[in-house]
N, C-alpha and C positions, 0 to 999 in steps of 0.2 A: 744264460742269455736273457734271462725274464729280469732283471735290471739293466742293463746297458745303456737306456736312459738316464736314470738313478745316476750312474757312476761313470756317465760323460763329464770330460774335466776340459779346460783350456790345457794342461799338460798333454791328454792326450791328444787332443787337438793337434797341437805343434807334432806330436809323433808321427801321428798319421802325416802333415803335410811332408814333413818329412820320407816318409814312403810312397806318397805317389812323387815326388821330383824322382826318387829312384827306380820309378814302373816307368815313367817318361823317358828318362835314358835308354832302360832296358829293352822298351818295348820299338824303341827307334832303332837303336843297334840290331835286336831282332830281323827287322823289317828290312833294312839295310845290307843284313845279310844274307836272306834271304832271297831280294831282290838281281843280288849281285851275282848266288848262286846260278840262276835262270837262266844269267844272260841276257837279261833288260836293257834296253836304250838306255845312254846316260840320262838324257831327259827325265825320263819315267824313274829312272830309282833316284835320280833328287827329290822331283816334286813327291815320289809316293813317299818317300822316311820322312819329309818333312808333314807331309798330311799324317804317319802313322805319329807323328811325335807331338803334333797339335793337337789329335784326337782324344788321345790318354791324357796328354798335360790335362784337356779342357774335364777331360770325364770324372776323371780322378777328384779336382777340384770342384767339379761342380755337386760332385755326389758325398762331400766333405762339408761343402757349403749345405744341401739338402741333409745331412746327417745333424751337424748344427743346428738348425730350421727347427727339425722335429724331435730332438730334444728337448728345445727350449719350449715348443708349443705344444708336448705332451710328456712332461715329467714323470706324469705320475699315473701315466697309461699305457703298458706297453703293448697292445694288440693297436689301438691308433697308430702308436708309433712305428712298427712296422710296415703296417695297410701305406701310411701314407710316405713312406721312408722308401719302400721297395718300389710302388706305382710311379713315383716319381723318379727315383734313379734310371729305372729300364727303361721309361718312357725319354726321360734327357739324351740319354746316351744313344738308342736310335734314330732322335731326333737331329745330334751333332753327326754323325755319321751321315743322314740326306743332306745335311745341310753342306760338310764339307766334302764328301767324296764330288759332285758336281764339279765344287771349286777346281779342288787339286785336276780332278780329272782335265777339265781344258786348256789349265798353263802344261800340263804334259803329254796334251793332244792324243788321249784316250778318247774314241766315239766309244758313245753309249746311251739307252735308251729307257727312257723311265718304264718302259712296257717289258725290258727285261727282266720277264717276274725270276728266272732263274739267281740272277746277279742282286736283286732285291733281296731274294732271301737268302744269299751268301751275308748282304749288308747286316739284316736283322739278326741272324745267327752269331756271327761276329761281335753285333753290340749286346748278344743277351752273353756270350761269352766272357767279354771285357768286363762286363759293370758287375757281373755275379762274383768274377775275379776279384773283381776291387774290393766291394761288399765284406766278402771272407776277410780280404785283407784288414778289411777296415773293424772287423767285428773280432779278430782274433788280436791287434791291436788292443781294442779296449778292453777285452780279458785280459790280455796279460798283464797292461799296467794298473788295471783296476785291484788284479789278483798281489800286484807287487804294492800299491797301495796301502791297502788292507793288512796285507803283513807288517808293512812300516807302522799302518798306526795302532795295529797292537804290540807290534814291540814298544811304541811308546806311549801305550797304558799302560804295560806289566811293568815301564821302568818308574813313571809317576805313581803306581801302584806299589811297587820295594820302595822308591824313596819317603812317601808318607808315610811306609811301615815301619821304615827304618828312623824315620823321626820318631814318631809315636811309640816307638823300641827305646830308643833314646832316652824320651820323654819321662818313661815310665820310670827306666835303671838309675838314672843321674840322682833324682830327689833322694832314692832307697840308699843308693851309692852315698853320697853325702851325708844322709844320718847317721847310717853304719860308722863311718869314717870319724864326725865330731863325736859320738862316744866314744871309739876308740883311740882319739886324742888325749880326749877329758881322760881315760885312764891312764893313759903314758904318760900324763903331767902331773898325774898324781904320785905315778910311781916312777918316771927318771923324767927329769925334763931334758937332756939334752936327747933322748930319745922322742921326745912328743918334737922338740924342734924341729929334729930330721924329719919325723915324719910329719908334720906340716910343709915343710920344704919339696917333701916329693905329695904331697898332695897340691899343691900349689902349680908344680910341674904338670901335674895330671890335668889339672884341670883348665889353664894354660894351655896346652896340646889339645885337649877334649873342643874348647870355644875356637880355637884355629882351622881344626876340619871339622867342624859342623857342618859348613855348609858346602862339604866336597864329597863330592864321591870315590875318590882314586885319590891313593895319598903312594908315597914310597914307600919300601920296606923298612926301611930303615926309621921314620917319620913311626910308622904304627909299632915299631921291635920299642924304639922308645918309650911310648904313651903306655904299652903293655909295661915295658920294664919299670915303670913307676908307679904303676899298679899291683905288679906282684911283691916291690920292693915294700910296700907299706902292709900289703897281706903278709908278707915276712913277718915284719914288726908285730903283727895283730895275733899272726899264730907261734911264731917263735918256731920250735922245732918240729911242733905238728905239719909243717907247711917246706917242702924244699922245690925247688925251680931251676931250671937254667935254660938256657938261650944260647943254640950250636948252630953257629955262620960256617960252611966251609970255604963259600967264597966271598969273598968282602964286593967284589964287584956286584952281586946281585940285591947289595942292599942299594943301588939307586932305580932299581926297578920297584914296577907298581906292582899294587893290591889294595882290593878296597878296602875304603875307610872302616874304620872298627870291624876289623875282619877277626884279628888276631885276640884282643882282650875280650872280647865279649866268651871267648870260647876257655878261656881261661878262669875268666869268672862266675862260667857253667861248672867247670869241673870243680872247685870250690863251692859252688850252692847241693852241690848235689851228690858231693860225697861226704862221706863221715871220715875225721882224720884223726888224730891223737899221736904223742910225741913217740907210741912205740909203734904206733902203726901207722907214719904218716904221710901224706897224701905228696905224690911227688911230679911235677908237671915240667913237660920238655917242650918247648920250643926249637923245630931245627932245621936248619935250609939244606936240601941235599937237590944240586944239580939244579933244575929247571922248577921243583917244588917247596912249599913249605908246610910242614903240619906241627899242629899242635895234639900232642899226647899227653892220658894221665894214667895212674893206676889207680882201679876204681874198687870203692867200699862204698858203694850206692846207697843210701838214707833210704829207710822203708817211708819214712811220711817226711820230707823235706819241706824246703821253703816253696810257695807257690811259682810253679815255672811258666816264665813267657816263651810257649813253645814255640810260637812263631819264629825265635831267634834266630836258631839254625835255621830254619827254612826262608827266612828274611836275605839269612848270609847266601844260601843255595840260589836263591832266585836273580839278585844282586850280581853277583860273580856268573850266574849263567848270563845274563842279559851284557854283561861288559865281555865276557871273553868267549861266549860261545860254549864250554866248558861247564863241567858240572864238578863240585866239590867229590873228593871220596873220604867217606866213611867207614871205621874199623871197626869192631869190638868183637874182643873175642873172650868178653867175659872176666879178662885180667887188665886189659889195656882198652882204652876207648882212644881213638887219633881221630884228629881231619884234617884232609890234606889238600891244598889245591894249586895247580898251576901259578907260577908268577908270570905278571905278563912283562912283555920286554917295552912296550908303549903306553902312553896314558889312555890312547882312547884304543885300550885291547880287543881284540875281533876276530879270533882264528879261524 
């Protein structure tokens, strides 16, 4: 509660008036029923639901409007803000209560006497009742959507937070990517040139697909099974039989389903930075959709001093896929096999 001021909004605003129109219904219906129980003159239970539903409309709003008030006139005080928030409200609301109990009383020819100190302090009890009601109402209001706020706008820091990492991931592999790549051109053209063609062909592909989702976050399966297959297809070419791959769909349908962008090849071209391969021992990488998932597995002969790792990756892709589906990536290794696996989702904007 020591911000409540801080973290009044015109949203909640509209919340709250929203719940006193539904204390006004309530609190008339109440009253109405109540009246009806007793056995009241018709007279008296008109004019009295009407004065009960005048009373709340006016309190409600007016302690909305005084919430308002001292807000804006003490932001960045919140004992002011209470002192003059609560003195005000109590004091409104007994104030509307002498003012209309009088009224209604005479159109529904109720005698009564200002010297009925008994009936005086039914009235005052009654308004310290009503306005303390509202109060809560109005202060548990702004916790919760201040609370549901809050959540919103850190989900959307952690997602601006993966997406600049995920550039700046990008940023870094693309340049490395592409040198790697024109050496390894320059030597297939030395030694077969219809082999450096193809493989200029699928680096053109690659790169082609790589400038198309750049700037997405969610692509299809099928869209990323691509961009990877044209990346492992030219690592073929680079390793020859050090290097085998393959790519197991069982269901074709679930290649028009989502997953993020560069989800698939980045995981692909970990397990290539970081293991050691050779033609008799060589490094062999699966791709495979089973049912509602997909993971990418390898067998692993781990580099004791490798290429420098941008570790962030995999926790780029974990952070990424948590913030889009709710979901966390799973992770395997048992020392002969490294996998990750993660949920496909059935929509682009995924939320389970």
């Amino acid at each position: 509660m020591s911000n409540i001021a801080k973290s009044f909004s015109p949203q909640i605003l509209k919340e709250i008036y929203k719940m006193n129109l539904f204390l006004t219904f309530l609190v008339s219906f109440l009253a109405l029923f109540f009246l009806i129980m007793f056995r009241n003159s018709t007279s008296l239970i008109f004019y009295m639901t009407i004065k009960s539903g005048c009373y709340i409309f006016l309190v409600t709003f007016s302690l909305s409007y005084i919430l308002k008030l001292c807000a804006a006139r003490f932001p960045n005080n919140i004992s002011k803000f209470r002192l003059w928030r609560y003195t005000a409200s109590f004091s409104v609301s007994i104030l509307l209560q002498l003012i209309l109990w009088p009224f209604f009383a005479k159109l529904a020819g109720v005698k009564w006497s200002i010297y009925n100190i008994p009936l005086l302090s039914t009235f005052l009890i009654e308004a310290l009742i009503l306005s303390t009601l509202v109060l809560l109402l109005q202060d548990f209001a702004i916790l919760r959507l201040a609370k549901t706020q809050t959540e919103l706008e850190n989900s959307r820091l952690q997602l601006r937070s993966a997406e600049a990492e995920n550039l700046l991931l990008k940023q870094q592999i693309h340049p490395h990517f592409l040198f790697n790549s024109l050496n390894t051109l320059k030597a297939l053209y030395k030694k077969d040139l219809n082999l450096g063609e193809h493989y200029l062909i699928q680096l053109a592909s690659f790169l082609r697909t790589a400038v198309s989702l750049n700037g997405s976050m969610i692509t299809t399966l099928e869209q990323e099974l691509e961009f990877c297959r044209n990346y492992l297809e030219m690592q073929k070419m680079r390793f020859t039989e050090a290097l085998e791959w393959d790519i197991v769909i069982n269901d074709p349908q679930m290649l028009k389903a989502y997953v993020p962008t560069f989800s698939l090849q980045p995981l692909a071209e970990n397990a290539i930075k970081h293991n050691k391969f050779t033609k008799q021992h060589p490094l062999r990488i699966i791709i495979e959709q089973q049912g509602a998932y997909i993971s990418v597995s390898n067998t692993m002969y781990t580099k004791e001093f490798g290429e420098t790792s941008l570790k962030s990756g995999l926790a780029n892709l974990a952070e990424r896929y948590q913030i889009w589906s709710g979901n966390e990536i799973m992770i395997n290794n048992d020392g002969i096999t490294f996998s990750v696996s993660f949920k496909i989702g059935t929509h682009e904007n995924n939320n389970n």
